[in-house]
MIVOPA-924396 format. One record per residue (C-alpha): residue in one letter; z, x, y. Coordinates in steps of 0.5 Angstrom, whole numbers, padded with zeros to 4 digits. Layout:
# MIVOPA-924396
A;Z;X;Y
...
# end
This chain:
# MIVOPA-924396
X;0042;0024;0218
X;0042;0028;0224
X;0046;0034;0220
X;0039;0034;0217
X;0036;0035;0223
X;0040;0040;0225
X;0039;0044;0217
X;0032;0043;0218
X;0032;0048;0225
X;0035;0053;0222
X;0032;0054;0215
X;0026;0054;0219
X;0028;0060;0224
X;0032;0064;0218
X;0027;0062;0212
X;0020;0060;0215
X;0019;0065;0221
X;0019;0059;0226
X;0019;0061;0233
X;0026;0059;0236
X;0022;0055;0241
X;0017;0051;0237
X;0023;0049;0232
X;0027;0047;0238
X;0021;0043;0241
X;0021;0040;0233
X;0029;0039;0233
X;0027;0033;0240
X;0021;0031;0236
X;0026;0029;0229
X;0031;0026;0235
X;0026;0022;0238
X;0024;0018;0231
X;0032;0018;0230
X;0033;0014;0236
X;0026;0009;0233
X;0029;0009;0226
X;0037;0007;0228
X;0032;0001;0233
X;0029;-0001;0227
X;0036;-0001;0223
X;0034;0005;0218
X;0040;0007;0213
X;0037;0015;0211
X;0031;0019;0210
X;0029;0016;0204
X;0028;0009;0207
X;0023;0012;0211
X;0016;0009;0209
X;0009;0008;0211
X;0010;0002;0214
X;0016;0006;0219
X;0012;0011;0221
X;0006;0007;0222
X;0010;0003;0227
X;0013;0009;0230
X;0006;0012;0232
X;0004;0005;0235
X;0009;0005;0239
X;0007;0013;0241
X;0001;0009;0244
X;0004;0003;0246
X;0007;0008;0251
X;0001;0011;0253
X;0003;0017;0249
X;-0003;0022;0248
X;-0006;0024;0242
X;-0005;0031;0242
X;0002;0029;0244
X;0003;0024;0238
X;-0001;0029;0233
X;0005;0034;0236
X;0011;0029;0234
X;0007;0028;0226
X;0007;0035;0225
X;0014;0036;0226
X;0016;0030;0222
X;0010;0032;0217
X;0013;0039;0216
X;0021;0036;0216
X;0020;0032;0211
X;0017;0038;0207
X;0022;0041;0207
X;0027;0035;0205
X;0021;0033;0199
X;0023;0041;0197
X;0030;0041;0197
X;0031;0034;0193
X;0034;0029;0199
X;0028;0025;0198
X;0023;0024;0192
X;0017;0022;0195
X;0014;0025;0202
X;0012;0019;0207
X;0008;0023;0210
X;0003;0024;0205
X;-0002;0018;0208
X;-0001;0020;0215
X;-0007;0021;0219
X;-0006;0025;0226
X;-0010;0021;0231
X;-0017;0022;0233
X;-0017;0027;0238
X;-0022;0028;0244
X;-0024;0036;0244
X;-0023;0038;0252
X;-0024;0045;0254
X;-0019;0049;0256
X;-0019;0050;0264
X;-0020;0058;0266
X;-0021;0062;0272
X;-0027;0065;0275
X;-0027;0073;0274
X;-0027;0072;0283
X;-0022;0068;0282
X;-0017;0072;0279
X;-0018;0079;0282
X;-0018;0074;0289
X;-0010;0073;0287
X;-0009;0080;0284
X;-0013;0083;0290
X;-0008;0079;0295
X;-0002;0084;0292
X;-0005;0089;0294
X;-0002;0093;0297
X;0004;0091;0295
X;0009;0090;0301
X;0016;0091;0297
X;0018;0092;0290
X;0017;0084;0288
X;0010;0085;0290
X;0010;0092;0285
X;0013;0087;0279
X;0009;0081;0280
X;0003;0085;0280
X;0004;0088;0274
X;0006;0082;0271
X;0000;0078;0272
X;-0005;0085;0271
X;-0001;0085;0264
X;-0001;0077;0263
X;-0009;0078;0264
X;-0011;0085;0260
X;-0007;0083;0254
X;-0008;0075;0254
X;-0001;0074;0253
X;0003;0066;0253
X;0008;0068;0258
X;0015;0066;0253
X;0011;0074;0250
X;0009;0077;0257
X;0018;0075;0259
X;0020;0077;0252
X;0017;0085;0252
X;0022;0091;0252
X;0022;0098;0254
X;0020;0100;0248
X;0014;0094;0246
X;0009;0098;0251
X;0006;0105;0251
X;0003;0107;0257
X;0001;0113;0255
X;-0003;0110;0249
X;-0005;0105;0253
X;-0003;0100;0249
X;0003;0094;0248
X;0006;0091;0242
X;0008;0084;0242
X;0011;0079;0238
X;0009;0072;0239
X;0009;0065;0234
X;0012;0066;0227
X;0015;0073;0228
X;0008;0076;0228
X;0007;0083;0231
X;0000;0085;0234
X;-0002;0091;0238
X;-0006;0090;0245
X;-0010;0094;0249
X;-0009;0095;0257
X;-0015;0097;0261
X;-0013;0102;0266
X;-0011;0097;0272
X;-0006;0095;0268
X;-0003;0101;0266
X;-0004;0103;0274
X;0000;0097;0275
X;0007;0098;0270
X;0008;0105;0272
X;0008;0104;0279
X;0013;0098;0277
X;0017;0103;0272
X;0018;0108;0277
X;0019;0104;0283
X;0021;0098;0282
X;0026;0097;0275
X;0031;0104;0278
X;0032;0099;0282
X;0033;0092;0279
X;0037;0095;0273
X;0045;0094;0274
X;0046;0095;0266
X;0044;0102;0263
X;0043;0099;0257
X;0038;0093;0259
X;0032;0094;0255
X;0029;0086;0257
X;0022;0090;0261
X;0021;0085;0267
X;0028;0084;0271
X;0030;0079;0277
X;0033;0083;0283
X;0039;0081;0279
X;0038;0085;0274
X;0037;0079;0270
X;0031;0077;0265
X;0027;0072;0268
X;0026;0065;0266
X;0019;0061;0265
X;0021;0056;0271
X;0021;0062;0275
X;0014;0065;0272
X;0011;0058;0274
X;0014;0058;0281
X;0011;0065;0282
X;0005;0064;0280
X;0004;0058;0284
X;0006;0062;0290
X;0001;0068;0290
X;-0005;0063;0288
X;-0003;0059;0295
X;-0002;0066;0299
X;-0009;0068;0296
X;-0012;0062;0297
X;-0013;0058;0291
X;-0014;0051;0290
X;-0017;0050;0283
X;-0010;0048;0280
X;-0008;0053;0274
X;-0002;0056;0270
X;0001;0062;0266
X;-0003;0060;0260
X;-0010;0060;0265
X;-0010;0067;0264
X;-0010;0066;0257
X;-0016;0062;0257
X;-0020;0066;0262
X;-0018;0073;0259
X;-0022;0070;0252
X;-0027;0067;0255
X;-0029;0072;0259
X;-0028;0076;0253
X;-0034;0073;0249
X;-0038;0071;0255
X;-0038;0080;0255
X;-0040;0080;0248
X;-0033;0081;0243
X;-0033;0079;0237
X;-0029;0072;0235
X;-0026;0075;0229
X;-0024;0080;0235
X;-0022;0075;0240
X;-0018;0071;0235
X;-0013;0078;0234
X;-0013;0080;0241
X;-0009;0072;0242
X;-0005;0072;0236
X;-0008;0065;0233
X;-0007;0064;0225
X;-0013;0060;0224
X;-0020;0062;0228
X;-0021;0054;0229
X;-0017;0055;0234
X;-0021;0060;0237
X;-0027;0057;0237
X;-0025;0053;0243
X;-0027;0058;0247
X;-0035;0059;0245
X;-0036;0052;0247
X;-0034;0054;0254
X;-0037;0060;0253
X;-0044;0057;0251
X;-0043;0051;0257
X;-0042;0057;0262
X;-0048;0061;0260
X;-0052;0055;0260
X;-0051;0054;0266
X;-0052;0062;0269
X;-0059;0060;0265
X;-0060;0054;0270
X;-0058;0057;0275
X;-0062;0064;0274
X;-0068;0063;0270
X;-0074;0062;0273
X;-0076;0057;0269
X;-0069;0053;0267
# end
């Protein structure tokens, strides 16, 4: 049975266009029910019922699992099962009954435009070359709305800084083409000239950001660094890489863009996904109203 899993992750990054992360965050999903169906003494694939699955998802919740979580699990199992309906190891796909659990819509946490120019502006001047290339990360993290697996991805040649654009990849191999505003730009060609010479060790790295050993970073140290620069500038609402992404469509609407726009600009396959932000937007108007009008 685990041969089938491990089949299912590469057909899904070679013939699906599955970003190697989201197949792998799978690859623990389809492990984790395993472990529950060799509990339950489930001899293959095929013996995998309702009655199964439904006790799974109990136990996702006995666990206090939340629902976002448990939805995430079934959609790994739902597209697995596809797959093995597809090439005829089962007949019936036991899935096809499965509900994702009801979900509270909570909207995602941002950073006020004072909140994240406090960060940047703690940069400023920058003291040595770490300050250069932590700052052009985190204006290119915010100008262009990346997740940080695409900000840590980018090569020498996805940005263009006499175009004044980035090309990017992000989930399922999709390219898309991204604005930078001007302090953006600033940024990266103060960190080109004066701060990659320096960390390159091999001529033939084309990784764009590089630690001092000339190394790719990590998301671990992303998140470590993010942390240090919002204590040195002060700030205590709690926030990460993906806060900037956030704050970067947020304020996108809250200045009049289009959704249709926003959604390219993030990469998001269905625009339902982008609508999150309009409620935020909305609340955030509502509330300048209240505040502002003379008659709120």
């Amino acid at each position: 049975m685990e041969d089938y899993i491990e089949q299912y992750v590469q057909y899904s990054i070679v013939e699906m266009g599955l970003a190697k992360g989201t197949a792998l965050g799978y690859r623990g999903d389809l492990v984790h029910f395993l472990s529950y169906l060799v509990e339950k003494e489930t001899p293959h694939w095929a013996a995998v019922d309702l009655p199964i699955l439904s006790g799974y998802v109990h136990e996702l919740h006995r666990k206090g699992l939340k629902p976002a979580t448990i939805s995430r699990k079934l959609s790994a199992l739902r597209s697995f099962f596809h797959y093995l309906l597809r090439l005829h190891h089962i007949d019936v796909d036991p899935m096809a009954y499965m509900d994702n659990p009801k979900q509270v819509e909570s909207l995602p946490n941002v950073l006020s435009n004072a909140e994240i120019s406090q960060i940047l502006d703690a940069l400023k001047p920058p003291q040595n070359h770490a300050d250069v290339r932590d700052l052009a990360m985190l204006e290119l993290l915010y100008a262009c709305g990346l997740r940080v697996s695409e900000l840590l991805s980018l090569s020498m040649s996805d940005v263009d800084l006499e175009s004044c654009y980035l090309r990017c990849i992000g989930k399922g191999n999709k390219e898309r083409i991204i604005p930078i505003g001007d302090k953006g730009v600033s940024a990266e060609r103060d960190y080109l000239t004066l701060c990659r010479p320096t960390y390159l060790k091999n001529p033939s790295e084309r990784c764009l950001f590089l630690s001092q050993r000339g190394k790719k970073l990590s998301r671990q140290w992303f998140w470590r660094m993010m942390k240090r620069r919002g204590d040195k500038a002060g700030i205590h609402t709690p926030f990460s890489p993906h806060t900037f992404r956030h704050s970067f469509a947020t304020n996108l609407l809250l200045g009049g863009a289009d959704l249709r726009s926003v959604q390219e600009l993030l990469g998001h396959a269905d625009v339902s996904t982008t609508q999150v932000y309009t409620h935020l937007s909305e609340g955030r108007l509502r509330e300048v109203y209240r505040k502002t009008h003379p008659r709120a």
